[in-house]
Backbone atoms as SQL, in Angstrom:
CREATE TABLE atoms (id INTEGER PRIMARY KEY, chain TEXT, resi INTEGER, resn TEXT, atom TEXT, x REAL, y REAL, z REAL);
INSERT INTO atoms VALUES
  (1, 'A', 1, 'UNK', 'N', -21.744, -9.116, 9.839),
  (2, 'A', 1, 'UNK', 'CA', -21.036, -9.229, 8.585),
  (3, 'A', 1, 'UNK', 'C', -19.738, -9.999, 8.839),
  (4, 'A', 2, 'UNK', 'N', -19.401, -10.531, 8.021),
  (5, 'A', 2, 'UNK', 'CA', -18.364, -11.857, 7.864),
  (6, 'A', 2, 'UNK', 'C', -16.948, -11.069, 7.537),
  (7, 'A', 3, 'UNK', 'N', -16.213, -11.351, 8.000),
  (8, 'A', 3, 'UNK', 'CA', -14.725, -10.804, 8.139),
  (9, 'A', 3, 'UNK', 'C', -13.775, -11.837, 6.752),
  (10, 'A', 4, 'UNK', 'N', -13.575, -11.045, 6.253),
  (11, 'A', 4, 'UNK', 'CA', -12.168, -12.526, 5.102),
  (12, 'A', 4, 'UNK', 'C', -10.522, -11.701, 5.347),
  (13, 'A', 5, 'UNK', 'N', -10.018, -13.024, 5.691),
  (14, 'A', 5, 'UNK', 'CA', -8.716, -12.270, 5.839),
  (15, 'A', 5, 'UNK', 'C', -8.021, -12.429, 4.250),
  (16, 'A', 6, 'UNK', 'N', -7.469, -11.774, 3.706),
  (17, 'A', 6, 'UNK', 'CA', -6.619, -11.729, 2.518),
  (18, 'A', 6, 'UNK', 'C', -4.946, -11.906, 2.713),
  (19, 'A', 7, 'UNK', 'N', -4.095, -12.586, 2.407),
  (20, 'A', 7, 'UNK', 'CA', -3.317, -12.927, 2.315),
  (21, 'A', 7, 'UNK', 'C', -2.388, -13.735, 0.829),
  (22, 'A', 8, 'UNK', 'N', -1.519, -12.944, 0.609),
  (23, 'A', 8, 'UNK', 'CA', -0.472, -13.190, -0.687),
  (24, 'A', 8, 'UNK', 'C', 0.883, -13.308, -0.554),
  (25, 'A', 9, 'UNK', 'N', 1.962, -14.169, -1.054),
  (26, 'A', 9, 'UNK', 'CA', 2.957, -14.400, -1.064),
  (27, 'A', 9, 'UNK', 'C', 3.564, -13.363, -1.947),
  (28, 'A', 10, 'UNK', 'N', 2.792, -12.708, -2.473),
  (29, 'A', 10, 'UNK', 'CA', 3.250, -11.456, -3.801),
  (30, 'A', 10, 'UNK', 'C', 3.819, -10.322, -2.955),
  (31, 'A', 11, 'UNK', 'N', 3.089, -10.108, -1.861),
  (32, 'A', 11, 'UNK', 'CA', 3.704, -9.051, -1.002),
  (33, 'A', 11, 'UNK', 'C', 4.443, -9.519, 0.285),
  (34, 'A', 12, 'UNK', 'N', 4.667, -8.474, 1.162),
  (35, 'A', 12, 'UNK', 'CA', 5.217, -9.151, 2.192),
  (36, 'A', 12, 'UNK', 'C', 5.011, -10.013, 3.366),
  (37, 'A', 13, 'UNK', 'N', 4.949, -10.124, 4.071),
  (38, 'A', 13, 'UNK', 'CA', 4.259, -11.022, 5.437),
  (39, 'A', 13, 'UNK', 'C', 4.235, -10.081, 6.428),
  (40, 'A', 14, 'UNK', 'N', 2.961, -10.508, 7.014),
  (41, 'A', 14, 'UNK', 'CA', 2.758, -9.439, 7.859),
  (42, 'A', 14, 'UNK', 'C', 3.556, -10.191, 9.343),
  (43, 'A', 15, 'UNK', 'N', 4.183, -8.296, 9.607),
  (44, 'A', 15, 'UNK', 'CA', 5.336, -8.791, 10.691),
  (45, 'A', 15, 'UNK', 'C', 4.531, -8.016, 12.125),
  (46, 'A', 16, 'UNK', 'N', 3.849, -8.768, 12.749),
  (47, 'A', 16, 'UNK', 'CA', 2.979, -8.618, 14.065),
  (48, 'A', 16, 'UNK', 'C', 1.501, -8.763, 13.925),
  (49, 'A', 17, 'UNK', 'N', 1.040, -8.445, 14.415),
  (50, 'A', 17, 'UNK', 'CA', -0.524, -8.659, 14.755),
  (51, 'A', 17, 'UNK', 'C', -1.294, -8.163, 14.067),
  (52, 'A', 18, 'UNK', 'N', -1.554, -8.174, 12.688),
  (53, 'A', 18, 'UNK', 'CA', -1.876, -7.778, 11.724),
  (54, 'A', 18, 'UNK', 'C', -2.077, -8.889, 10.356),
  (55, 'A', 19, 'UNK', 'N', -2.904, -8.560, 9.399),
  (56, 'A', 19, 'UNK', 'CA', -3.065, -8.983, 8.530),
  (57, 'A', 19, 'UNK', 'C', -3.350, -7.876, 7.165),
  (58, 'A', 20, 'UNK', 'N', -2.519, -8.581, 6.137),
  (59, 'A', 20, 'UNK', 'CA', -2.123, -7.809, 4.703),
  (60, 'A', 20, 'UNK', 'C', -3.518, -7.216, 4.441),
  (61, 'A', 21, 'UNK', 'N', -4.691, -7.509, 4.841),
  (62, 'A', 21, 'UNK', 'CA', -6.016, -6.822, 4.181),
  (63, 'A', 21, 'UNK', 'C', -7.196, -7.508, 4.795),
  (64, 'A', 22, 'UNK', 'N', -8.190, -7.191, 5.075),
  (65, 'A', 22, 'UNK', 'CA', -9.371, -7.371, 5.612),
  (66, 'A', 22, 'UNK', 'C', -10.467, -6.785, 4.727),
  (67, 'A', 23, 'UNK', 'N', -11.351, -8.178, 4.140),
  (68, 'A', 23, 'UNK', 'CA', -12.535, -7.805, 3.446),
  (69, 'A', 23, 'UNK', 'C', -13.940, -7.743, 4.429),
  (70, 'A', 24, 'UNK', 'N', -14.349, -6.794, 4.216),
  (71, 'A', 24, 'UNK', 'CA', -16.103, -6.628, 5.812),
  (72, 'A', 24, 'UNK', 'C', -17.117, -6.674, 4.086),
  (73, 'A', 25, 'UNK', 'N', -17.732, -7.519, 3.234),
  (74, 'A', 25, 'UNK', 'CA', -18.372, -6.865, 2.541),
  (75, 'A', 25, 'UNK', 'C', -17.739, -7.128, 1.615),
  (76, 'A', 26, 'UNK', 'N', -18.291, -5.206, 0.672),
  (77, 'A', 26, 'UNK', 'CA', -17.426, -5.338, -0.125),
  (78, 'A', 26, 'UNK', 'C', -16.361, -4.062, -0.370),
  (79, 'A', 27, 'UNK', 'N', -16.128, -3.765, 0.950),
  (80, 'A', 27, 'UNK', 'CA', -15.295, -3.340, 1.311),
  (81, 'A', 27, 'UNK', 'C', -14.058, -4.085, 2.377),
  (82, 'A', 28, 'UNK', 'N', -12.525, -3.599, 1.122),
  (83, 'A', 28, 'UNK', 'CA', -11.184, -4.084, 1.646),
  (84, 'A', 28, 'UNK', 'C', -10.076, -3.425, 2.328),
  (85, 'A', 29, 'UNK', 'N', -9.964, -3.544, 2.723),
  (86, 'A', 29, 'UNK', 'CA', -9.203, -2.701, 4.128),
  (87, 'A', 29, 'UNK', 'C', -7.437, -2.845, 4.061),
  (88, 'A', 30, 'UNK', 'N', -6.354, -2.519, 3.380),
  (89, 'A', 30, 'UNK', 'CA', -5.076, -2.954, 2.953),
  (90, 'A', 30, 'UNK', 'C', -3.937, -2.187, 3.865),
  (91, 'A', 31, 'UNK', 'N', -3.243, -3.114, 4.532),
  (92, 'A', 31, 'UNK', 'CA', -2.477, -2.940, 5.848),
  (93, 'A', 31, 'UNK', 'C', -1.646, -1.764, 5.147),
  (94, 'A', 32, 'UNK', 'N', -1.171, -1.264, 5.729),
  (95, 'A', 32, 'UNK', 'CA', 0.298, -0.232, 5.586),
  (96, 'A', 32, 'UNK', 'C', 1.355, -1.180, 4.987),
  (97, 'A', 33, 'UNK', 'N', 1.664, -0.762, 3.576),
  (98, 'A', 33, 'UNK', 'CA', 2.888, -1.589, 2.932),
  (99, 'A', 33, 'UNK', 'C', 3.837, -0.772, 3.307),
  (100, 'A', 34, 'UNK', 'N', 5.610, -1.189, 3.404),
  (101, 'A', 34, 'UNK', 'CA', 6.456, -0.410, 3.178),
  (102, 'A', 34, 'UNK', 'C', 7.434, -0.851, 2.009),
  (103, 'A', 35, 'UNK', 'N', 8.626, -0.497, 1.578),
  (104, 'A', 35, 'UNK', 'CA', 9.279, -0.805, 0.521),
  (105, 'A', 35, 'UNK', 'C', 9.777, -2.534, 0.683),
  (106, 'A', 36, 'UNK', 'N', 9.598, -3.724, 1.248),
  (107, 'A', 36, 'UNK', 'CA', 10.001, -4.624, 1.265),
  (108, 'A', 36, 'UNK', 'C', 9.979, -5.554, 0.255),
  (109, 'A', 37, 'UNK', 'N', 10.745, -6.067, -0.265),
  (110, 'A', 37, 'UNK', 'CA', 10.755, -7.301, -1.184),
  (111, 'A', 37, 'UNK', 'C', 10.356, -8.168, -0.433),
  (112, 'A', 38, 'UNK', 'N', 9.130, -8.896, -1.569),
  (113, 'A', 38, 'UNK', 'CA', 8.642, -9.872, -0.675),
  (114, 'A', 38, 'UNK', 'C', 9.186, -11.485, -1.079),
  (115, 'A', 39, 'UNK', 'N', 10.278, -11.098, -2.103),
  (116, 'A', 39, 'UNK', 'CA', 10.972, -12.307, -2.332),
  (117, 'A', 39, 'UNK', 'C', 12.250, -12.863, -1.144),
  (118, 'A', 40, 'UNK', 'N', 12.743, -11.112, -1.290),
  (119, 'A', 40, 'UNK', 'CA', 13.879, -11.461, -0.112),
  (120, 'A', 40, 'UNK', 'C', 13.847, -10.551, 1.139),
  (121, 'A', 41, 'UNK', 'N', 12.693, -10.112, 1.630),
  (122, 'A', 41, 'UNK', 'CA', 12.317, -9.580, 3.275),
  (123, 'A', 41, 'UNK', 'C', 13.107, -8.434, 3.515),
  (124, 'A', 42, 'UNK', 'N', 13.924, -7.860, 2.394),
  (125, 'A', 42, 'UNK', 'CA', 14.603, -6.681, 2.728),
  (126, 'A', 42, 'UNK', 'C', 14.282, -5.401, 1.733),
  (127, 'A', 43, 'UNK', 'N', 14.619, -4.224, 2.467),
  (128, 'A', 43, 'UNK', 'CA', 14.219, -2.866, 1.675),
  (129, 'A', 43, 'UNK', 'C', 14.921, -2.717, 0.635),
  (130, 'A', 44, 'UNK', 'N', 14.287, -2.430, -0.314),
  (131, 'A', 44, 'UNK', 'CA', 15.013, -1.720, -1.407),
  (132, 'A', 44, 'UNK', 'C', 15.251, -0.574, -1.067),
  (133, 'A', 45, 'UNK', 'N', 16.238, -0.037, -1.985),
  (134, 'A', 45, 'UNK', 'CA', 16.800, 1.145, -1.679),
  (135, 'A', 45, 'UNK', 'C', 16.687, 2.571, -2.732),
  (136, 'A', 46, 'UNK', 'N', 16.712, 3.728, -1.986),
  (137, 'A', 46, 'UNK', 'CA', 16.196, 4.797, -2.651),
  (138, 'A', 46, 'UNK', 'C', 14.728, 5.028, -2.723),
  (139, 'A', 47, 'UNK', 'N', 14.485, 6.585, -2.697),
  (140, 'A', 47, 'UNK', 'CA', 13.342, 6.500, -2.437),
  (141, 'A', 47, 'UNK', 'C', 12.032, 6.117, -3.676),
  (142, 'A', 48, 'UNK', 'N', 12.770, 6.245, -5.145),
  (143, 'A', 48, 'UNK', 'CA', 12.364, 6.175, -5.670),
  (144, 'A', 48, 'UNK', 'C', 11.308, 4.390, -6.209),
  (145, 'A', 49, 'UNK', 'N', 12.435, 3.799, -5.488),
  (146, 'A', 49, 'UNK', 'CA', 12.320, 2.530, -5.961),
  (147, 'A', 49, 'UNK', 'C', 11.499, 1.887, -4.662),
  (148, 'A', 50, 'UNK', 'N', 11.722, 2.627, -3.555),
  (149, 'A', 50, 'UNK', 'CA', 10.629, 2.363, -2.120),
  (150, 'A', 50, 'UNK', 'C', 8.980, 2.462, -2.614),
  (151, 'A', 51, 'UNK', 'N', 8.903, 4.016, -3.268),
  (152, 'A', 51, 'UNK', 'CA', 7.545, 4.317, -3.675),
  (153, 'A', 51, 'UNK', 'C', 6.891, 3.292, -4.590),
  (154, 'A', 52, 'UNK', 'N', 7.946, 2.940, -5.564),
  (155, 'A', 52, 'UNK', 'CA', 7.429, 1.857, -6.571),
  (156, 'A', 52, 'UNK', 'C', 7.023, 0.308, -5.798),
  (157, 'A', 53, 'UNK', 'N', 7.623, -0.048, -4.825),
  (158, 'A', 53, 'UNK', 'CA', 7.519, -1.366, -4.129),
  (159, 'A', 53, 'UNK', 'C', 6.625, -1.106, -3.502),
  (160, 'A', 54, 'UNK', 'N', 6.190, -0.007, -2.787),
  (161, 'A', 54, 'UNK', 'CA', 4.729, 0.025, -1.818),
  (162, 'A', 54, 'UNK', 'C', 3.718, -0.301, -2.434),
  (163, 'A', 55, 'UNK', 'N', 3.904, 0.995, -3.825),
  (164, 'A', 55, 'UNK', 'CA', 2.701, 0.527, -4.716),
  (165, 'A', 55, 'UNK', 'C', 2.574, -1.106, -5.160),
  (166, 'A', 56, 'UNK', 'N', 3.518, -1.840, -5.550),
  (167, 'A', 56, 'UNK', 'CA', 3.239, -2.709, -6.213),
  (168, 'A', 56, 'UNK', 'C', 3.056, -4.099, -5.248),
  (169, 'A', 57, 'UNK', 'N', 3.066, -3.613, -3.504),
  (170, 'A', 57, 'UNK', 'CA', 2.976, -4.516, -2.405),
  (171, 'A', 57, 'UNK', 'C', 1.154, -4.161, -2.243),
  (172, 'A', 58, 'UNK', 'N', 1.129, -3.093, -2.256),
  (173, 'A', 58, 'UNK', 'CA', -0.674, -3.028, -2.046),
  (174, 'A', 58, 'UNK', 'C', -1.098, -3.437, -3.683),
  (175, 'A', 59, 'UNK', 'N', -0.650, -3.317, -4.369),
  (176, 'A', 59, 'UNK', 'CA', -1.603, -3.820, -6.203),
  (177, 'A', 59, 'UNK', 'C', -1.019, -5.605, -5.706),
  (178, 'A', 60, 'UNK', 'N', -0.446, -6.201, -5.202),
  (179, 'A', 60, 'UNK', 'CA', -0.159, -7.346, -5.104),
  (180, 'A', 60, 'UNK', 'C', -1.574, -7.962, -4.078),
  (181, 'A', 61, 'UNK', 'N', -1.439, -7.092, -3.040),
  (182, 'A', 61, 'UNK', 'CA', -2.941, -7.442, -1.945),
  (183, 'A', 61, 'UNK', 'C', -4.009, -7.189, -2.266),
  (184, 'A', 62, 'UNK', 'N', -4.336, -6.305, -3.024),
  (185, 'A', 62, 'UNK', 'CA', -5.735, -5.903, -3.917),
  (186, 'A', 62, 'UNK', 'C', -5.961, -7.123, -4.970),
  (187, 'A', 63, 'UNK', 'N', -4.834, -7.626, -5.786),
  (188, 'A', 63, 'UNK', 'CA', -5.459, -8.441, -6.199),
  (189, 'A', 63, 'UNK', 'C', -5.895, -9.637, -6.115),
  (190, 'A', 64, 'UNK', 'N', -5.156, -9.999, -4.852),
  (191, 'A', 64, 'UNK', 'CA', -5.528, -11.387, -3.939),
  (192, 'A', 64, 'UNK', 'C', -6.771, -11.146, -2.850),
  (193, 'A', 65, 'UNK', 'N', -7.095, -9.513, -3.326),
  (194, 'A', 65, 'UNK', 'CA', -8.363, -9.569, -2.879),
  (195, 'A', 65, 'UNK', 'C', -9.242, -10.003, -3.785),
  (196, 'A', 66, 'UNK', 'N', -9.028, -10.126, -5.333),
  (197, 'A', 66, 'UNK', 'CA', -10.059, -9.902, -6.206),
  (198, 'A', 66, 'UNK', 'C', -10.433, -8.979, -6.566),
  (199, 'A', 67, 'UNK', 'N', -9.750, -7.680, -6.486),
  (200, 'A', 67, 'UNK', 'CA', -9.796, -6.572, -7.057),
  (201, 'A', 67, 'UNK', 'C', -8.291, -5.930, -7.547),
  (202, 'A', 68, 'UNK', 'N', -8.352, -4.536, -8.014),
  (203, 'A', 68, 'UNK', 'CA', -7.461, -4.203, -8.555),
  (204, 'A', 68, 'UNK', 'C', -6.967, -2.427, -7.733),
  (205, 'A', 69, 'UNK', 'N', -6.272, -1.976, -7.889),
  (206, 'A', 69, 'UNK', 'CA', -5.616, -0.242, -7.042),
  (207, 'A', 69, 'UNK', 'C', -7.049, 0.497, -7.866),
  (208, 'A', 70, 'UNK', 'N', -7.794, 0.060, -8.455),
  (209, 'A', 70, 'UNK', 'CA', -8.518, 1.115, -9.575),
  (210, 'A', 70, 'UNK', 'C', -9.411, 0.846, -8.786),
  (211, 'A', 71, 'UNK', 'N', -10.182, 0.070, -8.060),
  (212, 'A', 71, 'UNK', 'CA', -11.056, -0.014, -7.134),
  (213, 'A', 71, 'UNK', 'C', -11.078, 0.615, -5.630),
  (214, 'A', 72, 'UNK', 'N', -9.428, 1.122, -5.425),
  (215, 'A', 72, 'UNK', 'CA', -9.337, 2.091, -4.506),
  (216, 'A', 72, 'UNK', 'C', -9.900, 3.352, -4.310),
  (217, 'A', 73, 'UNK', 'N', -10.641, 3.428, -3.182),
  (218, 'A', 73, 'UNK', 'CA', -11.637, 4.906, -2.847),
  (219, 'A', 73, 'UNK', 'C', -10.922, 6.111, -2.044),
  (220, 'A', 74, 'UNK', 'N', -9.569, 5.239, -1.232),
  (221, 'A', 74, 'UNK', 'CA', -8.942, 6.159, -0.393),
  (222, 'A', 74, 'UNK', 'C', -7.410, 5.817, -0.032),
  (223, 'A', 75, 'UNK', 'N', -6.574, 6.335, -0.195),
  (224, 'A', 75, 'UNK', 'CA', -5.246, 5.964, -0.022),
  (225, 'A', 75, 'UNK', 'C', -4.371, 6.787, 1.086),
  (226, 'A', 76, 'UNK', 'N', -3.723, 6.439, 2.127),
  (227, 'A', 76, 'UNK', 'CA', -3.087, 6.847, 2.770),
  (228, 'A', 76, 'UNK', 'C', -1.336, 7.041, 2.794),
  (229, 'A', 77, 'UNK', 'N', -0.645, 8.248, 2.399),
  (230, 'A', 77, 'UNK', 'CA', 0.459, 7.720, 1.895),
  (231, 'A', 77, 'UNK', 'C', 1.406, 8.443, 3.228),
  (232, 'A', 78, 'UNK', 'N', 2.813, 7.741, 4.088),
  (233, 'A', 78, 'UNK', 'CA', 3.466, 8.541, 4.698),
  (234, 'A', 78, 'UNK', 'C', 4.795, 8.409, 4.837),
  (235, 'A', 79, 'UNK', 'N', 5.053, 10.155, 4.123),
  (236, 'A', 79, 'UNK', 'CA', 6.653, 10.217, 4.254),
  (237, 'A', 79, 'UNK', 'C', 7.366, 10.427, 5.137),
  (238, 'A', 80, 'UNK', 'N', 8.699, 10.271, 5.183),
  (239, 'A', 80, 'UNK', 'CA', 9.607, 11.017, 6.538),
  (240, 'A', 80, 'UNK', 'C', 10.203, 12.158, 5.584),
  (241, 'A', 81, 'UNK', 'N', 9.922, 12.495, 4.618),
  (242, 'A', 81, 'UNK', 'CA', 10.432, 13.624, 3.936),
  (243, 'A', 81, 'UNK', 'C', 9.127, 14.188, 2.908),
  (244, 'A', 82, 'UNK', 'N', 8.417, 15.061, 3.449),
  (245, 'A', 82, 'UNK', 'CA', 7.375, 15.044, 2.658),
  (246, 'A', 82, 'UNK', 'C', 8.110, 16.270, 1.207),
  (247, 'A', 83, 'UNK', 'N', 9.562, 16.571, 0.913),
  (248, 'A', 83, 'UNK', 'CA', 9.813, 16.838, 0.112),
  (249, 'A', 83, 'UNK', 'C', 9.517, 15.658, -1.278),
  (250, 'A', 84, 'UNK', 'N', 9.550, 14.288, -1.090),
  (251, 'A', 84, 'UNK', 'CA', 9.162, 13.438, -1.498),
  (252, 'A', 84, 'UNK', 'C', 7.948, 13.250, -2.321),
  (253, 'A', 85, 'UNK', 'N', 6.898, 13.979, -2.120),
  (254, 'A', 85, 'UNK', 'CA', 5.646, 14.047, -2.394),
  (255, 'A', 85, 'UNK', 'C', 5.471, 14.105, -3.654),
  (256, 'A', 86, 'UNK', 'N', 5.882, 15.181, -4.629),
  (257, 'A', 86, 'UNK', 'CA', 5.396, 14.804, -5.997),
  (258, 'A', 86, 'UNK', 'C', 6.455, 13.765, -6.494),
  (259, 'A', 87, 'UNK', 'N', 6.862, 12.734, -6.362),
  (260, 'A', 87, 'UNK', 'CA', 7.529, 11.611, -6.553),
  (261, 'A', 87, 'UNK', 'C', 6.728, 10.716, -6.493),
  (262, 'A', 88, 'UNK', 'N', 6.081, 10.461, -5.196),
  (263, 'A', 88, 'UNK', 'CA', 4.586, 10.001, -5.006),
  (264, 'A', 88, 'UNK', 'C', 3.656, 10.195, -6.162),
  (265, 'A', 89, 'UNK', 'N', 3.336, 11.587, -6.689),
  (266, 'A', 89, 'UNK', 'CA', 2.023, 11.976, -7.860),
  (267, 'A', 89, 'UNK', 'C', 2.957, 11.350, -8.538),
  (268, 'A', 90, 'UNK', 'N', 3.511, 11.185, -9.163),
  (269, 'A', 90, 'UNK', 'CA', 4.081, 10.384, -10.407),
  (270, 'A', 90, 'UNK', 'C', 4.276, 8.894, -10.333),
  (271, 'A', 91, 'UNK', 'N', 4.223, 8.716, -9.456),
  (272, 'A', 91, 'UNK', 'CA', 4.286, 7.006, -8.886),
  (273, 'A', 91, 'UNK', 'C', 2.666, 6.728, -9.161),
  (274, 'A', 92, 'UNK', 'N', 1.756, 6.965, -8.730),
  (275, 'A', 92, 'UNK', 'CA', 0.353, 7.287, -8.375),
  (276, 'A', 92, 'UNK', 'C', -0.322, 7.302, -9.945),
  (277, 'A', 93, 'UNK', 'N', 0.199, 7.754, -10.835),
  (278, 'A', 93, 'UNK', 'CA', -0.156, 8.096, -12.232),
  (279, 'A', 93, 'UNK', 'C', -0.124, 6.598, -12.971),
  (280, 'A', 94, 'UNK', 'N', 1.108, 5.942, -12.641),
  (281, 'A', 94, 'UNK', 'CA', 1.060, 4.718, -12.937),
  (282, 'A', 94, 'UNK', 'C', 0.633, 3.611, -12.105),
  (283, 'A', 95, 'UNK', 'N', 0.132, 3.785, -11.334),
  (284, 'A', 95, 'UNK', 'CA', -0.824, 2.576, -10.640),
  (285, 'A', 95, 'UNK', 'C', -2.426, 2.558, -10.543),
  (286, 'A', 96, 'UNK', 'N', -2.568, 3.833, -10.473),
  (287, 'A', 96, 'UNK', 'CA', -4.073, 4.118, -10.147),
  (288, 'A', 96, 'UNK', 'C', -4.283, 4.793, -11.186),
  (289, 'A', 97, 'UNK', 'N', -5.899, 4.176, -11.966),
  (290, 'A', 97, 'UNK', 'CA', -6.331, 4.674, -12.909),
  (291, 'A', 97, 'UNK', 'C', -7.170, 6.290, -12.648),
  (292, 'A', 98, 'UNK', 'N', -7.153, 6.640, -13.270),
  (293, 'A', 98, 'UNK', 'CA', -8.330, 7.536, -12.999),
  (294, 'A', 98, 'UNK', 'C', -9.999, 7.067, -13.008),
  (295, 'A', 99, 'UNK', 'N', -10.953, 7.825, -12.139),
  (296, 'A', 99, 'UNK', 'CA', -10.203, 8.857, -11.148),
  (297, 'A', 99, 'UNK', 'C', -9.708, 8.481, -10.218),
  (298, 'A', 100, 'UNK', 'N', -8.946, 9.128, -9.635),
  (299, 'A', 100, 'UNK', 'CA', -7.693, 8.790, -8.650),
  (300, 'A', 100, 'UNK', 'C', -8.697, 8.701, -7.321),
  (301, 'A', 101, 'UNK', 'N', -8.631, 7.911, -6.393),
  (302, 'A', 101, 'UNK', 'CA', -9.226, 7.616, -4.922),
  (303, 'A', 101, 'UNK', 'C', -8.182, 9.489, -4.527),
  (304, 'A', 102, 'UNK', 'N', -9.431, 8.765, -3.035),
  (305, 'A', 102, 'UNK', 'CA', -9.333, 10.616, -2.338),
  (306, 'A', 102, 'UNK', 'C', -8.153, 9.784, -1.445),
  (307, 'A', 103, 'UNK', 'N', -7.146, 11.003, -1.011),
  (308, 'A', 103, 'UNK', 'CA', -6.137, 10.464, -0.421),
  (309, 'A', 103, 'UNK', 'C', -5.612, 11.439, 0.301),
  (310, 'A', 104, 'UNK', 'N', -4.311, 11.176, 1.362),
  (311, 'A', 104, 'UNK', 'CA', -3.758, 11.820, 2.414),
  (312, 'A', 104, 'UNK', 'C', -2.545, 11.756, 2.280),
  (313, 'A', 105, 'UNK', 'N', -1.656, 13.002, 2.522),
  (314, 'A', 105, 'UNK', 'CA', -0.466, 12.493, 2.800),
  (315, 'A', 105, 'UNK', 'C', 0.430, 13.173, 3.879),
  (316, 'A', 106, 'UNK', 'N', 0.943, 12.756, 4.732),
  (317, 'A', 106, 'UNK', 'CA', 1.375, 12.992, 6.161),
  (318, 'A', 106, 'UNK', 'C', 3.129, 12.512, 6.370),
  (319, 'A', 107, 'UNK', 'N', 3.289, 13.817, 7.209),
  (320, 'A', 107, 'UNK', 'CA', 4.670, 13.597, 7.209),
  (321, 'A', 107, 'UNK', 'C', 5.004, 13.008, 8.520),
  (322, 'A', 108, 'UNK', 'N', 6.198, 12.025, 8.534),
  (323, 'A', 108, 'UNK', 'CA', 6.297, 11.585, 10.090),
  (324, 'A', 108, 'UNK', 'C', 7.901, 11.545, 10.243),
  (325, 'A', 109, 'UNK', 'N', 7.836, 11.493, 11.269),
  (326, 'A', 109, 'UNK', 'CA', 9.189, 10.918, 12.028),
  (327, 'A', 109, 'UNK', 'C', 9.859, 9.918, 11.549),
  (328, 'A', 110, 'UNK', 'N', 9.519, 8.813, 11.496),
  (329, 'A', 110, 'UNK', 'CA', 10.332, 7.647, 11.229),
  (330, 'A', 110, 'UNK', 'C', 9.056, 6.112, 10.589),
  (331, 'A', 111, 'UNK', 'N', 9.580, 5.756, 10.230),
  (332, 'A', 111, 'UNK', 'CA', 8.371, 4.494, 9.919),
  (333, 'A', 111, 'UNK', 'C', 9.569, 2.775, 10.679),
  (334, 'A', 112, 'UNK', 'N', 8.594, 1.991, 9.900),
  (335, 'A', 112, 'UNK', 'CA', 9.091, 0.621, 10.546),
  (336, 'A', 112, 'UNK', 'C', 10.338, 0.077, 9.579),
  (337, 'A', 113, 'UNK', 'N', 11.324, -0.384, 10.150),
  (338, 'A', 113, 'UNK', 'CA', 12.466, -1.081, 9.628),
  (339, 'A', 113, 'UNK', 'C', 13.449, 0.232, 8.529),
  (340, 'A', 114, 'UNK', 'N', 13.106, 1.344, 9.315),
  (341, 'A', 114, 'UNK', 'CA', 13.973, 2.402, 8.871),
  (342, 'A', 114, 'UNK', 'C', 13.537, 3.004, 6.974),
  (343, 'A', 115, 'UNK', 'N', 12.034, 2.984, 6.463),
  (344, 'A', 115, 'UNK', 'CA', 11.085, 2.766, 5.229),
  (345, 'A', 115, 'UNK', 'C', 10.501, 4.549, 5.212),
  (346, 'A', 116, 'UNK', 'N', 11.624, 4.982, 4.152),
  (347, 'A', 116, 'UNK', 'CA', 11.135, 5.888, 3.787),
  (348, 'A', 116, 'UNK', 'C', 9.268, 6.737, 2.977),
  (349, 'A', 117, 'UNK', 'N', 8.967, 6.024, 2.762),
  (350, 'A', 117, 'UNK', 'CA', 7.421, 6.054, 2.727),
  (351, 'A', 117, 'UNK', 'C', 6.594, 4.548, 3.229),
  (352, 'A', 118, 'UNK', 'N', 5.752, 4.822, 3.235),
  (353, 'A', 118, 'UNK', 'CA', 4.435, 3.293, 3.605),
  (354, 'A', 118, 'UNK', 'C', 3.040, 4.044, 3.057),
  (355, 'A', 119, 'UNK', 'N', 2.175, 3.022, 2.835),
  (356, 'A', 119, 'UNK', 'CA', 0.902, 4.003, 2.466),
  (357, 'A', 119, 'UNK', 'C', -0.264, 2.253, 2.493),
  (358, 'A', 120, 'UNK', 'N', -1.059, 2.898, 2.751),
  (359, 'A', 120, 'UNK', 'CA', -2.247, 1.932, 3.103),
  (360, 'A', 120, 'UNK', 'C', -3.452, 2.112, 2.081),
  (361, 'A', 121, 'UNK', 'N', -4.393, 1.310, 2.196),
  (362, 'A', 121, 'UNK', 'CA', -5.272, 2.033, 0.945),
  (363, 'A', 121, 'UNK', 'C', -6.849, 0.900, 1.745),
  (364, 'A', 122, 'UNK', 'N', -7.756, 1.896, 0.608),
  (365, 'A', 122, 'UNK', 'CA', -9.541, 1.302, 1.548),
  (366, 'A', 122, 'UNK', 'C', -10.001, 0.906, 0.002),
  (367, 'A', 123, 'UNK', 'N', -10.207, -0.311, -0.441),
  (368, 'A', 123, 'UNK', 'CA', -10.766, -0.764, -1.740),
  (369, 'A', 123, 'UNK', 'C', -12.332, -0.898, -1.425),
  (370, 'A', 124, 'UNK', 'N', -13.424, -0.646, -2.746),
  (371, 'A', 124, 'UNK', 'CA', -14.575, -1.093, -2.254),
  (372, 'A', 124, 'UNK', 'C', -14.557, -1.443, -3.944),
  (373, 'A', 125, 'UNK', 'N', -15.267, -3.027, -3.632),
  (374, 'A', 125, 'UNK', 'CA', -15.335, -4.418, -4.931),
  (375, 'A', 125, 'UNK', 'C', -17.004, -4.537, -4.886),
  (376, 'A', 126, 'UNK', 'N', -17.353, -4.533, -6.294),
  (377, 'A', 126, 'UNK', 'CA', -18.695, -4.980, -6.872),
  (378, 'A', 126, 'UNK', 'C', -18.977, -3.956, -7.557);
């Protein structure tokens, strides 16, 4: 099966050895976003407005897959404050249609470039 790499200027650039999304099929594979503007390479601030930029960095790669977050089957979301979490369900309400993909959410230590949440997601198109 044939590999497509996906790539958009809508989100951010991928910073190392990685790529924004991988289609096998018709299944899409969407890197770990974190809060970055992908106009100007830096975090927004607060957590509120982090959650909103992740989402709208993976709905930016989904649709340069040719699909949309509503085609998402599984979402991975991770805080450094999992007090954070229903901030997330309300973020989540407005991106993803129902029904909502099955999802995870995990608390960690620290993420990349100091990014209070990141979350990844598994699309399947057709």
């Amino acid at each position: 099966m044939a590999r497509t790499i996906i790539s958009t200027p809508h989100a951010p650039a991928a910073i190392g050895t990685y790529s924004q999304a991988v289609r096998a099929g018709d299944t899409v594979y969407l890197s770990g976003q974190i809060g970055l503007d992908p106009a100007s390479g830096q975090m927004v601030e607060g957590i509120e407005q982090q959650i909103d930029r992740v989402f709208m960095n993976l709905k930016a790669v989904a649709e340069a897959a040719g699909g949309s977050l509503g085609n998402a089957v599984k979402v991975n979301i991770y805080l450094t404050d999992l007090a954070h979490f229903a901030k997330v369900n309300e973020a989540m309400i407005r991106y993803f249609p129902q029904p909502y993909p099955a999802r995870a959410a995990v608390g960690v230590a620290t993420l990349p470039r100091g990014a209070l949440v990141e979350a990844d997601a598994v699309l399947v198109l057709g």
